[in-house]
C-alpha positions, 0 to 999 in steps of 0.5 A: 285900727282894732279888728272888727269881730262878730260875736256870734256864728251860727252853724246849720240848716234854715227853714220855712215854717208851717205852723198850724194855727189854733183857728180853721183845721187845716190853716198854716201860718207861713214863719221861718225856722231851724234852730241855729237861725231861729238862735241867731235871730234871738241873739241879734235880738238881745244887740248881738252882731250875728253872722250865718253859714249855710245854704239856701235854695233859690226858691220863695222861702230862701229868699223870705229868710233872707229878708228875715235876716237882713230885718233882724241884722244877721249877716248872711255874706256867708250862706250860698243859694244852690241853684237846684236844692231847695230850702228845707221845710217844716211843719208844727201841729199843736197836740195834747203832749205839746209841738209835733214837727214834721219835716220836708228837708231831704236833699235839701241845700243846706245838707249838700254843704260841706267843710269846703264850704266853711268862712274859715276867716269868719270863723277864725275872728268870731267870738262864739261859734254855735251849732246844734246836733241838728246841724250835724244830723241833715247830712255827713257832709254838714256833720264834717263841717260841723266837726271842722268848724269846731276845729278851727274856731278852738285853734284860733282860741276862738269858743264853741257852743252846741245844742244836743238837740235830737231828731231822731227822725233825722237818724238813729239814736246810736249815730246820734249818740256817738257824733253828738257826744264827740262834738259835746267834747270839742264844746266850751258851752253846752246847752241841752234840753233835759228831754234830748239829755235824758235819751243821748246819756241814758241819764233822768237827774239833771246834776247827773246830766250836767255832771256827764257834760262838764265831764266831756270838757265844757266850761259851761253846761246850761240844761234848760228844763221846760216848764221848770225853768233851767241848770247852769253849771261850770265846773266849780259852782251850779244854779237851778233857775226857776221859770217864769210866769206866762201864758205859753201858747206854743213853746216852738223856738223856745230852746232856741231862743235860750240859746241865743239870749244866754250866748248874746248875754255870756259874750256881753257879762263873761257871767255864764249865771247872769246869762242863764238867769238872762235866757231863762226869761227870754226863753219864757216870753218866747212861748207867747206867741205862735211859731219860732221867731215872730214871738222871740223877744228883743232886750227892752222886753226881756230887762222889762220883764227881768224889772217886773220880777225885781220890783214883785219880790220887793 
């Protein structure tokens, strides 16, 4: 009998999402959030198996991202609903300078979760276990676990994945810096955003930024760029992967699905260049629609897309 494994784990706080829509001033459109969920979604998406650890609130939004995830198969045996906190919120406003989010997320279940709360057993049998600066930002108790969790997936030989991702809404940039960079240093792939990259290393050219990662200890540093599409490097040779063309209308869970969609491909090739040419397309097609997990796109439409490319350059 083989040992049954989950490709990927997924670490931090789920969301409800407000996202203001480009109609009526003043209307919201209800969607789910929260980077690791919204990186989950996007890898179970790409034929990933998917689990989550956390926790939610018993309250409405809890349980729509419950059924979000029972729709999308994640696996969320291991998230627990505290019966007091509630589910944290967020809100998006469209500017001219791009997304604004506001959040509602103090006090709330998932910042209450600590290392005694961690599926040490699922962590143990995952192939990749991910979390995010954000996972680590919402509370001292989630920052350990994060830590943690880390530990014990690189004791079991298990990789570790982080996204930098920087709230400095959610604490100071010095304590950002300093948790941040350690658990960078306990991450076999590292996926930052040139925007978070540029504050937490002080750093403006994206090879220094890659360079500064790899110098922590990663296997694979991945630095999406924006509109200009991404880096990817290892230790021994790196590609800069030019973006796409689409019609982006809200750019919300973009990041995050590029985690995904690169995690989900690296655990199916082995090829960190194939999944960032992968994530790179999946990542602009997610940007066609409004708010962060309605327009992540499934595999049939990001190898659509990836043909279209193919057969145009021909």
């Amino acid at each position: 009998m083989t040992e049954t494994r989950i490709d990927l784990l997924c670490l931090g706080e789920p969301l409800g999402e407000f996202n203001a829509t480009r109609g009526e001033a003043g209307a919201f459109q209800f969607g789910h959030g929260g980077d690791t969920s919204n990186c989950a979604v996007a890898a179970a998406r790409q034929g990933a198996s998917v689990a989550y650890a956390g926790a939610l609130g018993d309250d409405s939004a809890g349980r729509s991202i419950r059924a979000l995830w029972a729709r999308e198969g994640v696996d969320d045996t291991h998230v627990s609903t505290h019966p007091t906190a509630p589910t944290g919120l967020y809100f998006v406003d469209h500017g001219p300078s791009g997304h604004v989010f506001s959040y509602l997320r103090a006090g709330s279940a998932a910042s209450l979760a600590g290392p005694r709360d961690l599926p040490r057993d699922l962590i143990r049998s995952a192939r990749i276990v991910q979390a995010s600066g954000i996972s680590q930002a919402i509370s001292a108790s989630a920052c350990d676990a994060v830590f943690e969790a880390f530990a014990t997936a690189r004791d079991a030989g298990v990789l570790t994945a982080y996204d930098t991702n920087l709230r400095l809404k959610l604490w100071p940039l010095t304590r950002a810096r300093a948790i941040i960079h350690a658990a960078c240093a306990m991450a076999d792939i590292v996926l930052p955003g040139l925007d978070d990259a540029t504050q937490l290393t002080g750093l403006n050219s994206p090879d220094a930024i890659v360079d500064f990662y790899l110098g922590l200890g990663a296997r694979v540093v991945a630095l999406t760029l924006g509109h200009e599409g991404s880096l990817v490097a290892t230790p021994v040779r790196r590609e800069r992967l030019v973006p796409i063309k689409v019609k982006a209308i809200d750019a919300t869970g973009a990041g995050d699905c590029y985690d995904g969609a690169f995690l989900a491909e690296y655990i199916r090739t082995g090829d960190a260049f194939a999944a960032a040419a992968y994530a790179n397309v999946a990542a602009a097609l997610s940007t066609q629609g409004y708010g962060a997990v309605a327009p992540l796109p499934n595999r049939a439409e990001v190898e659509a897309r990836i043909a279209a490319e193919a057969k145009a350059k021909h």
